[in-house]
C-alpha positions as CSV (number, residue, x, y, z in Angstrom):
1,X,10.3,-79.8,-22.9
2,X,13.4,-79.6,-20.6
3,X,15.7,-78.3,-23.6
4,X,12.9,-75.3,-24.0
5,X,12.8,-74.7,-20.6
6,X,16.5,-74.0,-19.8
7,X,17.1,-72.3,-23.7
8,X,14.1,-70.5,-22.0
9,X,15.8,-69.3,-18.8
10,X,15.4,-71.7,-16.4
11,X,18.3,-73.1,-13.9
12,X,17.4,-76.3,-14.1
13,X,14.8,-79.4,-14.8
14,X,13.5,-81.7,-12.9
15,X,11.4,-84.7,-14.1
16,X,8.8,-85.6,-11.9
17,X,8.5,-87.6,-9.5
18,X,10.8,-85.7,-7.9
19,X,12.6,-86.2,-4.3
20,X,12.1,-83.6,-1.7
21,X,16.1,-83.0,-0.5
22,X,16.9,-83.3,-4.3
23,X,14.1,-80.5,-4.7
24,X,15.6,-78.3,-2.0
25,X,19.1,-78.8,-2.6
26,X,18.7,-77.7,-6.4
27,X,16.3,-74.7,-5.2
28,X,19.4,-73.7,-3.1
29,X,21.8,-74.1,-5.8
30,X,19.8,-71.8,-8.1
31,X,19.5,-69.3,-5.3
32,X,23.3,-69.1,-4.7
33,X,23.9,-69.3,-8.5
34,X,21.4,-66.1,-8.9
35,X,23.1,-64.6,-5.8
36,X,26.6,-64.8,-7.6
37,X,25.1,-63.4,-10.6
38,X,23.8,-60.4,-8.9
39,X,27.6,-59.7,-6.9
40,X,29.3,-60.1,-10.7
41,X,26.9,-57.7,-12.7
42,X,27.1,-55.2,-9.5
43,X,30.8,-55.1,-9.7
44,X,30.7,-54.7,-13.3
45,X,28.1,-52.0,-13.1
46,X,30.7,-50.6,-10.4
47,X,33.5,-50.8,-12.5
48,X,31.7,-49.1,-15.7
49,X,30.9,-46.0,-13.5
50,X,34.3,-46.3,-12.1
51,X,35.8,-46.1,-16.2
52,X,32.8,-43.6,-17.1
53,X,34.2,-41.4,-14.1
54,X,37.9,-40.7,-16.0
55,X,38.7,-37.9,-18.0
56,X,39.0,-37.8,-21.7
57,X,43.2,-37.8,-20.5
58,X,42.9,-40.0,-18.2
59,X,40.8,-42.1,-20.0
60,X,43.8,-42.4,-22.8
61,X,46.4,-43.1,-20.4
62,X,44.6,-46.0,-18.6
63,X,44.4,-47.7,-22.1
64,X,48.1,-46.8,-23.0
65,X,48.2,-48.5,-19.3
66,X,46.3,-51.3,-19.9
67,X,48.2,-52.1,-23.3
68,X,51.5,-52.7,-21.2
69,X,53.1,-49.0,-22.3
70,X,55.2,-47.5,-19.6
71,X,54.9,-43.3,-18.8
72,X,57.8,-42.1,-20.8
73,X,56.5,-44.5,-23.9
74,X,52.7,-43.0,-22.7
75,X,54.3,-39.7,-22.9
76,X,55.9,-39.9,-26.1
77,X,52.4,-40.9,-27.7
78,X,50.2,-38.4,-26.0
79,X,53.0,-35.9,-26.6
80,X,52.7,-34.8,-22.9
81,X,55.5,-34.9,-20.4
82,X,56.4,-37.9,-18.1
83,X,55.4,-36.1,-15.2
84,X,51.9,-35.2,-16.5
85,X,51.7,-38.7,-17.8
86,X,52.5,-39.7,-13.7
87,X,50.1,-37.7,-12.2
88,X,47.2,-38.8,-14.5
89,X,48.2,-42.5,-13.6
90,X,48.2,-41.5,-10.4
91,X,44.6,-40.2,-10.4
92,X,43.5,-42.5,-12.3
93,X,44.3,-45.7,-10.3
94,X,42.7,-43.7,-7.2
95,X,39.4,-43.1,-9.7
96,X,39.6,-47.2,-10.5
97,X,40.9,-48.2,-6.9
98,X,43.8,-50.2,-9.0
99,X,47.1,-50.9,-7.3
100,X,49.0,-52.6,-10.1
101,X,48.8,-52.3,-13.9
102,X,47.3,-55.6,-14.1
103,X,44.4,-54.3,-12.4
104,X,43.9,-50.7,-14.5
105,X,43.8,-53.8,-17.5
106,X,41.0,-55.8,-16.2
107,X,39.0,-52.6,-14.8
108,X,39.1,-51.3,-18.8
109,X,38.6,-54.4,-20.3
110,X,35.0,-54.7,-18.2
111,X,34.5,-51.4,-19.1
112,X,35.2,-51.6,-22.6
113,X,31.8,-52.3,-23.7
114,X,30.9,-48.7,-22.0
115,X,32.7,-46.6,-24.6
């Protein structure tokens, strides 16, 4: 029964009889546990609009990004200039609110199932 129940959804199983703290404390715990899922499919819902939001360009470059590639190597790919290449990693990281590199590659890999 308790193997069908959690392949079935549930947090947790509790043989009866059952103490009341240990009742309210795992209650809690599966309260917070359900609260922390809802923050982490928000931000990835958040960070799939954020991706979705990029132009086809822009789009290209963040991956080029995301791979490591730097804007003359992006450039030389795309057969664009450096400076285009710059200003579409520019708007880019102010459409994904990324400061680094390191963090245009984990906003695309949480969007990759998106595309």
């Amino acid at each position: 029964m308790a193997v069908r129940a959690l392949r079935g959804g549930a947090s947790d199983f509790l043989e009866k009889p059952v103490q009341g703290a240990t009742l309210i404390r795992r209650v809690r715990e599966a309260i917070r546990q359900d609260r922390q899922h809802d923050i982490r499919s928000r931000d990835q819902r958040v960070m799939l609009q954020r991706v979705a939001s990029l132009s086809p360009r822009e789009r290209q470059v963040a991956d080029f990004v995301a791979k490591g590639l730097r804007n003359l190597q992006i450039a030389e790919a795309l057969e664009l200039s450096v400076r285009t290449v710059e200003m579409h990693r520019t708007r880019l990281m102010r459409r994904l609110g990324a400061r680094s590199p390191g963090e245009i590659a984990s906003i695309i890999a949480a969007g990759a199932g998106e595309s």
